[in-house]
Every structure is written in C-alpha cells, then in structure tokens.
C-alpha positions in Angstrom: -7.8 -19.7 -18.5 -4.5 -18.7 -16.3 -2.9 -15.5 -16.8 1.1 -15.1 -15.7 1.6 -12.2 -14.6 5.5 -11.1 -13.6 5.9 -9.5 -10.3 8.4 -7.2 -9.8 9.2 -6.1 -5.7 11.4 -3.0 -5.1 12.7 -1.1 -2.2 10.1 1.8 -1.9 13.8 4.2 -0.5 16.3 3.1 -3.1 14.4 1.3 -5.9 16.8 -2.3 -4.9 15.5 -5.2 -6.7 14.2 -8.0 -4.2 12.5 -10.2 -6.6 11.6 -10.2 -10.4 9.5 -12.9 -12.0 6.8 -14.6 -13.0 5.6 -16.6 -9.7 4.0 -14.3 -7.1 6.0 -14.0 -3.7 4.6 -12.7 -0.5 6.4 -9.7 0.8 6.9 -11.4 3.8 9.1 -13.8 2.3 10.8 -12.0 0.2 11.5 -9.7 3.4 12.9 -13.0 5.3 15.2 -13.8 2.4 17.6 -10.6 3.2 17.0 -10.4 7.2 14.1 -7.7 7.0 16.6 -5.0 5.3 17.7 -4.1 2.2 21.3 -5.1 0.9 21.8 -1.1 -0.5 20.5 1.1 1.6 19.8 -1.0 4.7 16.3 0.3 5.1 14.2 -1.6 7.5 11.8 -4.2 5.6 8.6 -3.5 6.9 5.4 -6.0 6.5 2.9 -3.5 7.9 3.0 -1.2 6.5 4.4 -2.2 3.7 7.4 -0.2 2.2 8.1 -2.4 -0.4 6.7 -1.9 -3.9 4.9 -4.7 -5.8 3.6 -3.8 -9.4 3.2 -5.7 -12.5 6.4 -6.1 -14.6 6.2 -4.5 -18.2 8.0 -6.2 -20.8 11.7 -5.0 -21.0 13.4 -4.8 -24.4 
C-alpha cells in the first residue's frame, strides 16, 4: 500500500511558499529553483542547516 502525502515547503523568515504538493521535493532543489533565496524576503536558502520548513499539508477547505 502507498500513501500520498502533500508536502508543503515554506520560508522558515517570512512563511513564502516554495513548493506545495503531493510529490516530495528535496530542499535542495527546490532551493536551486529560486537561486538559493527567497523571492519576498530575499533570505538566503540554506541546505545545512536547513531554514526551510517541510511539514505535511493538511487539507485546506
């Protein structure tokens, strides 16, 4: 049995949305995909350690 869980990644400094669905990215390439900084507050993407948050999307209504 496979279970599809969303992933949700946000900037941990402004709470940006990088990525929301249901296949799991790594950080890392979400990171490449806007040059290691985010587009609103232009923190610094870091890999290690990680500043990005990755949790489990809850169902939005």
């Amino acid at each position: 049995m496979v279970f599809n869980m969303p992933e949700l990644i946000v900037c941990s400094r402004c709470g940006f949305i990088f990525y929301e669905g249901n296949d799991l990215l790594p950080p890392e390439t979400v990171a490449k995909r806007y040059n290691y900084r985010c587009p609103r507050c232009l923190a610094v993407l870091k890999i290690k350690p990680l500043n990005m948050k990755i949790a489990p999307m809850r169902n939005r209504r």
